[in-house]
N, C-alpha and C positions, 0 to 999 in steps of 0.2 A: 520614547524609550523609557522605561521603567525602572524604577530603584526601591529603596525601602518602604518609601510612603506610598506606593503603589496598594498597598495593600489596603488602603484607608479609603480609595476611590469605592469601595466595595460596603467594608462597614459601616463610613458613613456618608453612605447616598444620599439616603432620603431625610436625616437631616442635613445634610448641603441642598436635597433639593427643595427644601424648604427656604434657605437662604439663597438657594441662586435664583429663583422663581422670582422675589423681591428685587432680586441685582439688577438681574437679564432686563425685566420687565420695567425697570426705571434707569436703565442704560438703554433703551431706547434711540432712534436718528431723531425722533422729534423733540426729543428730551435732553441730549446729551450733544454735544461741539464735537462737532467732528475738523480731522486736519482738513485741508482743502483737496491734497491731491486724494484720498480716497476713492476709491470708483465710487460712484454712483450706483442706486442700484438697482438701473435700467442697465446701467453698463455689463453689472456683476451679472447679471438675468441673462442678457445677451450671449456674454462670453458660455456661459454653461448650456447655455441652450445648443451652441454651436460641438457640445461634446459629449461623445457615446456617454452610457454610465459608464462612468469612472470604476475600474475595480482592478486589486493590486494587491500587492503587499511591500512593509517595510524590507528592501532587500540588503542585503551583504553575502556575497559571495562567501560558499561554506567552507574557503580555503585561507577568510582572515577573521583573524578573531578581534580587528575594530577599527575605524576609521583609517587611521594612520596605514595600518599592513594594508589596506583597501586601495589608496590612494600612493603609498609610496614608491618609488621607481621600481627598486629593485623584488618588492612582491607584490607590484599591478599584474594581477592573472585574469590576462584577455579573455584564454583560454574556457577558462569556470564560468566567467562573466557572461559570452554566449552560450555555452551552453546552459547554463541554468536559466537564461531568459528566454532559451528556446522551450523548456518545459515550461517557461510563465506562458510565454506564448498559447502551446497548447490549452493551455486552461483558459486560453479567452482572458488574461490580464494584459491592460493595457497601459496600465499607470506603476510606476515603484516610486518610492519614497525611498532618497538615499541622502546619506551623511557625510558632509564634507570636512575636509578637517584644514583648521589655521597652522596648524603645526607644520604639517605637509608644505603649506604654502609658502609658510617661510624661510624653507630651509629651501626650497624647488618651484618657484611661483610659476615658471613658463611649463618646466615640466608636467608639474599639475595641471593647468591648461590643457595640454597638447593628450592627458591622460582623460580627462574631464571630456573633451572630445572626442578622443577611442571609445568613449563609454556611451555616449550620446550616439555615435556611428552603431554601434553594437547592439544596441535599443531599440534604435529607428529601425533595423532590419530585421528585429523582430514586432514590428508594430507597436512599438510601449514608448510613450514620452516617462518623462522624468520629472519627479517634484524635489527639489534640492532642499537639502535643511543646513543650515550655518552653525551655529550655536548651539549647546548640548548640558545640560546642567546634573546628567545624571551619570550616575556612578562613578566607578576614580577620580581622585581628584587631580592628579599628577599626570599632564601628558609629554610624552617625551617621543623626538625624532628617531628614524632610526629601526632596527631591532627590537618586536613586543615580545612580550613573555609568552609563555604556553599556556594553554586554557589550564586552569586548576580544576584537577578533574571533580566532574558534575555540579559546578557550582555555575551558574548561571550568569552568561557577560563576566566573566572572571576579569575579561582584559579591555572590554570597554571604558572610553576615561570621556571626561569633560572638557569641553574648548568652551572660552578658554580653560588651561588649567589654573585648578584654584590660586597657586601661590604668585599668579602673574594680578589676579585679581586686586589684590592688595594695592596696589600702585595703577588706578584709573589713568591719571594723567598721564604715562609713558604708555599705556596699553593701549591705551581707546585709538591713538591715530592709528596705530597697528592695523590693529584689526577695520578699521573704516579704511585703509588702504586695500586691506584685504578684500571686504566685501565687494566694495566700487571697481575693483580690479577684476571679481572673478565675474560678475552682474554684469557690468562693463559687455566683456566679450560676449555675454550669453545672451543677453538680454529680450533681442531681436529672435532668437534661434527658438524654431518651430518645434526643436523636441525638447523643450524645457516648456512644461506645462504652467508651471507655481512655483515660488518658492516662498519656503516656508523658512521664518528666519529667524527663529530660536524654539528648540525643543524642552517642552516645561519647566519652562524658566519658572524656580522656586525652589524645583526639585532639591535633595539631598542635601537640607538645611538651609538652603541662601534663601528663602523666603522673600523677603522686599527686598534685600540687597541685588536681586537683578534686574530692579524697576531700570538704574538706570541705563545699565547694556540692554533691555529691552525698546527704551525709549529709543537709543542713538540707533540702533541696529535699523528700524524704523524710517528712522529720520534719515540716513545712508541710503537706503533702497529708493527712500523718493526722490532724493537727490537725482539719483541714476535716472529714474521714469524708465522700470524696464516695459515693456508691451507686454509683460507674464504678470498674475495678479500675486499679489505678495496675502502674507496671511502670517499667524502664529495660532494654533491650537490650545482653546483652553483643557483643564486637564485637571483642578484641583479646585472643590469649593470653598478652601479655606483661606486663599489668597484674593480674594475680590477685586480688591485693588487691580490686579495684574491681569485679571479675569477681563474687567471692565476696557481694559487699556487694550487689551488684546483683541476683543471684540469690537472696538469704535475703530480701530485701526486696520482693521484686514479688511481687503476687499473682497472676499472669501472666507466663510467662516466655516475654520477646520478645528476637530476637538478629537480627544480621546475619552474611550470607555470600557473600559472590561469589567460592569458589573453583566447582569443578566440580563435577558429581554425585558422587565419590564421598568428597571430600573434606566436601562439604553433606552427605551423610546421613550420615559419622562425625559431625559435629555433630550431630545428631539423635537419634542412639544414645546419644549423652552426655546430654545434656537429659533425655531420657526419663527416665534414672534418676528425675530429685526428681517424679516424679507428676504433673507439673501443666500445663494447658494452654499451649499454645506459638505463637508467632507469630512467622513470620518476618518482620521489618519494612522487612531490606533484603536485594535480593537482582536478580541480571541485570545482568552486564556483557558483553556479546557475547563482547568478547576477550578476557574471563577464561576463555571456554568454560563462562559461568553465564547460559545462556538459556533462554526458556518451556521450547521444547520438551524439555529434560533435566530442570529444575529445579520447574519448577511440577506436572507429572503427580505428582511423587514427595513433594512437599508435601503433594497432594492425596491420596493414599493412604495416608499418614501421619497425617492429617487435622490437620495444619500450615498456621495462616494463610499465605496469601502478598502480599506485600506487596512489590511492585516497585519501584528507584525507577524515573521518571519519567514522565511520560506524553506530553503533548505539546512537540515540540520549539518552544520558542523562549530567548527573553533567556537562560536557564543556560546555555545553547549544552550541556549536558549529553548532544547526540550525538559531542562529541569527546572522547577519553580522558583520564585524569585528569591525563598527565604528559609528554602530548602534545600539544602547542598545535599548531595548523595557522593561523598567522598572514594564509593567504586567504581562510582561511574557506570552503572547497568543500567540498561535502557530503562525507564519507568514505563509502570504500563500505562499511563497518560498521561503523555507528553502534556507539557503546559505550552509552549507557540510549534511553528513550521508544519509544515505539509509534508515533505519530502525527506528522503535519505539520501545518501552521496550517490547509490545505486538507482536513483530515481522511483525505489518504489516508496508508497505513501506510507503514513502514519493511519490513513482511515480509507479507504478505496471508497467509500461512501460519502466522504467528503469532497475529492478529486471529481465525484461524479456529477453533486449537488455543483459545485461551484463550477463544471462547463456547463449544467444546466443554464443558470441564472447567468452566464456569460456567451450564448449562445454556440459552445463549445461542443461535438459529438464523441463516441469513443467508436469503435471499429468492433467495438463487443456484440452478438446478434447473438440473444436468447432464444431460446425456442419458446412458442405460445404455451401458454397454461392450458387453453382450450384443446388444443392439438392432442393434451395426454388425459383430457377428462375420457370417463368411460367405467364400465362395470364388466369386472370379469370373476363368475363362481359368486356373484351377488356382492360382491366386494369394489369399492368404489376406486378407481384409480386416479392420481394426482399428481402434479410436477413441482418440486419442491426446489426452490432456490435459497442455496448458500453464499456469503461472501465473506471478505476478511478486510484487515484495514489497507493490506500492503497488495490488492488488486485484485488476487483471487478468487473465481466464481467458478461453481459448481453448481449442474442441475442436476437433480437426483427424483427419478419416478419409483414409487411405493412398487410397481407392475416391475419383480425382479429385482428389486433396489437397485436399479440400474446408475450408471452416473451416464448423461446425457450430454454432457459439455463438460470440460473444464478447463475455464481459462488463465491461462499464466502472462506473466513477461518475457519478450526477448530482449536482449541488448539493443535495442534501436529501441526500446519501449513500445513496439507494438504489442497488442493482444493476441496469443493465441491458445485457441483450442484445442487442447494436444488428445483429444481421446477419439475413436472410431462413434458412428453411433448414427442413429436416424431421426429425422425430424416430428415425428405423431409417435403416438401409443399402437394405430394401425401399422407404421414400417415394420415396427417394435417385434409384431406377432406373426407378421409375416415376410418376414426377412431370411435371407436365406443362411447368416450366420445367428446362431441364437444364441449365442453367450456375450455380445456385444457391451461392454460396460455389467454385466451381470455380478450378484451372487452367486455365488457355487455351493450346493452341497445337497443332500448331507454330506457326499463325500467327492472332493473336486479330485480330478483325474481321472482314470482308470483302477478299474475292478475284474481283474481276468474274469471271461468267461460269465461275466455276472453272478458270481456266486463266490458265498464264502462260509464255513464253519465256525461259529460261537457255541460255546460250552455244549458241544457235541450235536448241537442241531444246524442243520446245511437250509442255508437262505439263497434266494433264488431271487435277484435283481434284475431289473427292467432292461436290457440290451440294447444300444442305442448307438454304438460304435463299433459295425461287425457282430462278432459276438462276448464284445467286454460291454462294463456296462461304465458310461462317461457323464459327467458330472452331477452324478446324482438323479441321473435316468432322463426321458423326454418331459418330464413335468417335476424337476428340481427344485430349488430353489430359485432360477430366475424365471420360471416359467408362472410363479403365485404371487398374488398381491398380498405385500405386508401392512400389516397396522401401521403407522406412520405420527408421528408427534416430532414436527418442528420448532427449536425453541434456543434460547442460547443460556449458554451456560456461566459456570460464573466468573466467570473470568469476559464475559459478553460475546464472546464468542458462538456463531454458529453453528449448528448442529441440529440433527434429524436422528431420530431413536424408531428403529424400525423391529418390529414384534411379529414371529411366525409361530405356531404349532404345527408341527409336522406329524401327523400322528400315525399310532402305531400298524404296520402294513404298507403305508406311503412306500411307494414305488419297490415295494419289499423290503423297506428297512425293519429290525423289530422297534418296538418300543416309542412311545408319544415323545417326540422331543422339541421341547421349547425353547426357542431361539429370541435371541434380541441380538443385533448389529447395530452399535451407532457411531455415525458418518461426524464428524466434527474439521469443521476452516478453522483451523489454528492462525492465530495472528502471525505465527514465524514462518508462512505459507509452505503448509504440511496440511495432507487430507490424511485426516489419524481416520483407523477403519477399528473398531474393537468389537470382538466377538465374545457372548456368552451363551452357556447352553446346558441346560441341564433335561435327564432325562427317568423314566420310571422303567428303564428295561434297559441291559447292557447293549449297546450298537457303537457300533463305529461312526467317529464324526471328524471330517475332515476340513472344514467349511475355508472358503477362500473368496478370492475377487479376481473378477477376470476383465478389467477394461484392457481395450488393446490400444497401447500408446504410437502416437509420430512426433519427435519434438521438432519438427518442421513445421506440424501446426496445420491444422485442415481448413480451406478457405473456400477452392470451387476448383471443377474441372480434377485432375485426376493427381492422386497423394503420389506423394515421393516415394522413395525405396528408403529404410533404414538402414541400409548399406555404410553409411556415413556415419551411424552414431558411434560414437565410439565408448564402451563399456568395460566395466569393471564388477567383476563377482568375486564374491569373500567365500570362497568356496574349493577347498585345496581336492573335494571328490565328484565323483557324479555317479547317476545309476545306468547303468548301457542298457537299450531294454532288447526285443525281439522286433519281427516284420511289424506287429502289431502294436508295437508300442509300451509292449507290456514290461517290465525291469525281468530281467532276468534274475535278480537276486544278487547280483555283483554289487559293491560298493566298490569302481575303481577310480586310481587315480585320474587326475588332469595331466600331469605332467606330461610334458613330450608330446600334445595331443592338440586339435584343435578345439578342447574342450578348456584351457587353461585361458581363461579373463583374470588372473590373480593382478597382471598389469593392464594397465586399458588398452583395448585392443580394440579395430575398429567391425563392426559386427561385419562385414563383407567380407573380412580380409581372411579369410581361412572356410567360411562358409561351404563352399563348392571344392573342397578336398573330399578326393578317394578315401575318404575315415566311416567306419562300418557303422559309429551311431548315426550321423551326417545322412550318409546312404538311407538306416532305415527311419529317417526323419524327417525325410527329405530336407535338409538342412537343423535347425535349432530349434528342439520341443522337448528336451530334456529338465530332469531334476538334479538342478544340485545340493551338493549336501554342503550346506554353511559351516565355515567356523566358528564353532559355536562355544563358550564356556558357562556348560550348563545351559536353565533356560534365562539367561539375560538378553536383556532389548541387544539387539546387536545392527548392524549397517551389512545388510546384504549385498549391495548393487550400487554402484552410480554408472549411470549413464547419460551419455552428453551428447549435443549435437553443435560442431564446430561451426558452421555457418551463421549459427546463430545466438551462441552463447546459453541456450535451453540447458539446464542441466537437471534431473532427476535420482534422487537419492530414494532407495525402498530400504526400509528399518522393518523388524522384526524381531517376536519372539519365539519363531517356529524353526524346526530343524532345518529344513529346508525351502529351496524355492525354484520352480520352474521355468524356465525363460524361453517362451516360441516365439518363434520369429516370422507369424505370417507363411508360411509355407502353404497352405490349402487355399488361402485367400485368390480368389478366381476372376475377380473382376464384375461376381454376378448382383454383388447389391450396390446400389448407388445411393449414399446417406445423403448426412446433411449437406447445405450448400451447393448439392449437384455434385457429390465428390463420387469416384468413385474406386470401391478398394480393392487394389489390385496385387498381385503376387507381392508379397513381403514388404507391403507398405502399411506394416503396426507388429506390432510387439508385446508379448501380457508379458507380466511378472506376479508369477501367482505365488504368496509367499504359504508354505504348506508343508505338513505331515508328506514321506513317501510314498507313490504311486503303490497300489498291489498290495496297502501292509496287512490288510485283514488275515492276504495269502501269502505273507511273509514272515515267517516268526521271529527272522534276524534283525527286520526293521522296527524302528521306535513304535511304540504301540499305538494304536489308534480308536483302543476300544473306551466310551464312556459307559462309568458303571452307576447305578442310582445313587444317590449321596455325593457322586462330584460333580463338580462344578469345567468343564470347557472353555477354556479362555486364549484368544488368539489376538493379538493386535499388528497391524501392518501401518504402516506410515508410509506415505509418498511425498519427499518433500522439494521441492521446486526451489533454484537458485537460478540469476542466472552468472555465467563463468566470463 
């Protein structure tokens, strides 16, 4: 556990590891008296050879903010307990490090017990033994029974305190039998018990001024355990170069030699090189601080190759507030954008998805995520090279996205059980891609997405004549649109580190009969707050209409194998108090009318089946939902067009927007006749677009918002799709 001198492990490493080099290396077994009961260190050999690698983190349930609320009767939370060790679980942790408290025990000695065993039950059936820590010398000085305070918002361990507490310290002689009842009493019962790994029986001691004043609670604490002779190996982690003394003590005396370090990689493996000297197995018990530059991916690989427990602190963010820095309070308490410890949020998604993935790596841990090949989408189409570009974010989020259409080919979310799913339609090669029987599958749209009566329109008194590709209107931008061309493509993340893909077209002028050369950029961006931002720009040297959009078809049930659900069940909500009714053909008739009274009204959430199949005339010529609504708009501000949710599974989907309107079909044509990824296959009204967009028909409407761009402006459209789960 860490406190203010924390900071000092870092600036001054490498002269401490100057002077611990000397220490280490003349504290020696050949050199230095060891107690007698110490294991040996065939023993020590032994015992680690008998154990997977070790890897874990410091835990406390994100429901108390420090020992005491952990451990006390009335907010022991079982509940939190399992389940967050069943996410430890999933990650392939075996081992926690947890902190016990004298407070607790003396006001509830059996109770504590009987709790200390619910925990150990709790553990074991998630496969994690436990290494118990006694002693604590960092932060608060003052521990009291009872009722803790409230995290002080964004200050870091606000409400963790020290055992003892400082002001019992003063008086050794009354305290010391205390606490040597305490330990020998909780050791006692445990001692034997198979899911008690180690314990570790004082946490840096020195810590938060006592310096050598806890030589001698370190010495007895010691001397108490051997007493006991539990069959767990005891240990204490050094932690501070500037105390040697305590360093030395700590090191001759553990049968196990545990330490903390959160400087960098190569500052952690001079430590390690040190260590090594005295022969005996090692465990790192603290370790990962973002902005020390001591994180998974430097720190834990290189543990693991060393075959060095690793032992992180934190795991899920709550009451410690231990995602803000030690010496950094952020008094609004807003998430920082790099966390300093834990992995997780109370919703179980991460802080780095790339870290969750690394550590089931190195812990022999899978995810349920199946990528599509890179290979599958290589290929040259018009002499232009096609490629599959993958995105992620911290909190799980992946998207693959091919240049061929700017298609999105996957996108994986969360459900409330924390499995992964895939919520978009779409096909496994570049080959399904071209020959697929739906061709707008995860696509770009444009130049202009929807319908164009009749394929023609009049600009400044000359009549354009457009590619026909729906009857005889002309539909998203003709047979060779926008998703039918390979874009320029530049994968890269931005600065915020976020990823993102900037994809670049020239459409030029005559393209499927539009007038005028118009140059397109769209770039795809995983926002950390798991949102896929879409933004559109487009400027052009001849006045033409441009309507541009995205057409993936969504299921938030999630595509896996074998044949997709009905969206029937989602249940939605549109910010949209109108709609445009169109003709047989789909064209708007030019009405802007109401919802109200109508199976067109989602202003409350409704569920998409529940009115679907009414006698209602748009219904009829749409065979269900393929309409535009017209949003609540004030002016052009970002606005929340839609959420939509699926109850079964907590999926929920928010689409934001700066466009007047947006389109919501619901699978109606879908036949059954392509079979995507996974072997799925998509069948009548199982997917759903939200295409967020200008109104259908407006080139041939002069009532509707305009849609012509003229030389000198600039085309700008952004859509957001952002994934929660409810």
């Amino acid at each position: 556990m860490s406190a203010m001198q924390q900071k000092s492990k870092s600036i001054n490493v490498l002269l401490g590891l100057i002077v611990s080099a000397i220490l280490f290396t003349g504290c020696t077994q050949s050199t230095q008296k060891q107690l007698p009961e110490v294991w040996s260190k065939e023993k020590a050999a032994a015992w680690y050879a008998e154990q997977p690698w070790l890897a874990g983190c410091n835990f406390q349930p994100s429901s108390a903010i420090n020992q005491v609320e952990m451990w006390s009767g009335e907010t022991f939370d079982a509940a939190t307990i399992d389940k967050e060790l069943g996410w430890a679980e999933e990650l392939g942790f075996n081992l926690m490090r947890v902190y016990l408290s004298s407070e607790v025990w003396k006001t509830d000695a059996e109770g504590f017990k009987k709790r200390i065993d619910e925990y150990l039950a709790i553990s074991s059936k998630h496969g994690i033994k436990t290494m118990f820590v006694f002693f604590d010398d960092c932060w608060n000085e003052e521990t009291v029974a009872g009722k803790q305070p409230e995290p002080k918002p964004g200050v870091h361990n606000s409400g963790w305190v020290q055992d003892p507490a400082v002001s019992l310290r003063k008086d050794t002689v009354a305290l010391f039998p205390v606490l040597e009842k305490y330990v020998k009493d909780i050791m006692t019962a445990f001692k034997d018990d198979e899911r008690v790994l180690l314990w570790d029986l004082y946490n840096e001691p020195g810590n938060s001024k006592h310096g050598m004043n806890s030589m001698p609670l370190l010495k007895n604490v010691f001397k108490w355990a051997r007493e006991v002779n539990p069959s767990q190996p005891v240990s204490a982690g050094v932690w501070f170069f500037k105390y040697p003394e305590l360093n030395q003590f700590q090191i001759e005396n553990s049968d196990v030699l545990t330490y903390h370090n959160y400087g960098n990689m190569v500052e952690h493996r001079a430590w390690i090189n040190i260590l090594k000297t005295h022969d005996r197995p090692m465990i790192c018990t603290e370790y990962m601080a973002r902005r020390n530059n001591s994180r998974f991916d430097n720190i834990m690989p290189m543990l693991k190759a060393n075959h060095v427990g690793a032992i992180n602190w934190g795991f899920v963010a709550g009451k410690t507030n231990t995602i803000f820095a030690w010496d950094e309070p952020k008094p609004d308490q807003k998430e920082p954008e790099l966390w300093f410890h834990d992995i997780y949020r109370q919703d179980k998604t991460p802080f780095d998805v790339n870290e969750v993935e690394l550590i089931k790596k190195l812990t022999g841990k899978t995810s349920n995520v199946k990528l599509m090949n890179d290979a599958d989408f290589k290929g040259n189409i018009d002499g232009k090279d096609v490629a599959l570009y993958t995105l992620k974010n911290r909190r799980g989020m992946i998207a693959q996205i091919t240049n061929f259409g700017g298609r999105i080919v996957n996108l994986w979310v969360s459900d409330n059980d924390h499995n992964m799913l895939d919520v978009v339609t779409g096909f496994s090669s570049l080959d399904a891609y071209k020959n697929g029987n739906e061709a707008y599958f995860g696509a770009l749209i444009g130049r202009y997405g929807n319908r164009i009566a009749k394929g023609k329109f009049t600009l400044d008194g000359v009549e354009y004549k457009l590619a026909t590709n729906n009857g005889e209107n002309h539909l998203h931008g003709g047979p060779k649109g926008f998703h039918n061309v390979v874009w320029d493509a530049r994968a890269f993340k931005n600065t915020k580190g976020e990823d993102a893909l900037e994809l670049k077209y020239l459409s030029k002028d005559g393209e499927e009969g539009y007038p005028g050369n118009l140059s397109v950029t769209v770039l795809y961006t995983l926002t950390n707050d798991n949102e896929l931002m879409i933004e559109y720009t487009a400027t052009t040297d001849k006045a033409t209409p441009v309507n541009i959009t995205h057409h993936s078809f969504f299921n938030l049930h999630g595509f896996s194998s074998g044949t997709a659900k009905e969206i029937n069940s989602h249940v939605m909500q549109i910010n949209a108090p109108f709609y445009n009714p169109t003709d047989g053909g789909l064209i708007p008739t030019g009405e802007i009318a109401t919802v109200e009274g109508t199976p067109m009204d989602f202003r409350t959430p409704t569920a998409v089946g529940e009115r679907v199949n009414q006698p209602f005339g748009a219904l009829i010529n749409g065979l269900g939902y393929d309409h535009n609504w017209v949003l609540h708009k004030h002016g052009d501000k970002f606005t929340e067009a839609a959420v939509i949710y699926e109850p079964s599974n907590g999926v929920q989907m928010r689409v934001l927007t700066d466009q007047p309107a947006m389109q919501f079909y619901g699978g109606n044509f879908f036949k059954g006749k392509d079979t995507g990824k996974y072997g799925e296959v998509y069948n009548y009204r199982t997917s759903f677009a939200m295409e967020t967009q200008h109104f259908p028909d407006s080139p041939n409407q002069p009532a509707f918002p305009n849609t012509i761009l003229k030389p000198g402006e600039t085309y700008e459209h952004i859509c957001v799709y952002k994934f929660e789960i409810r």
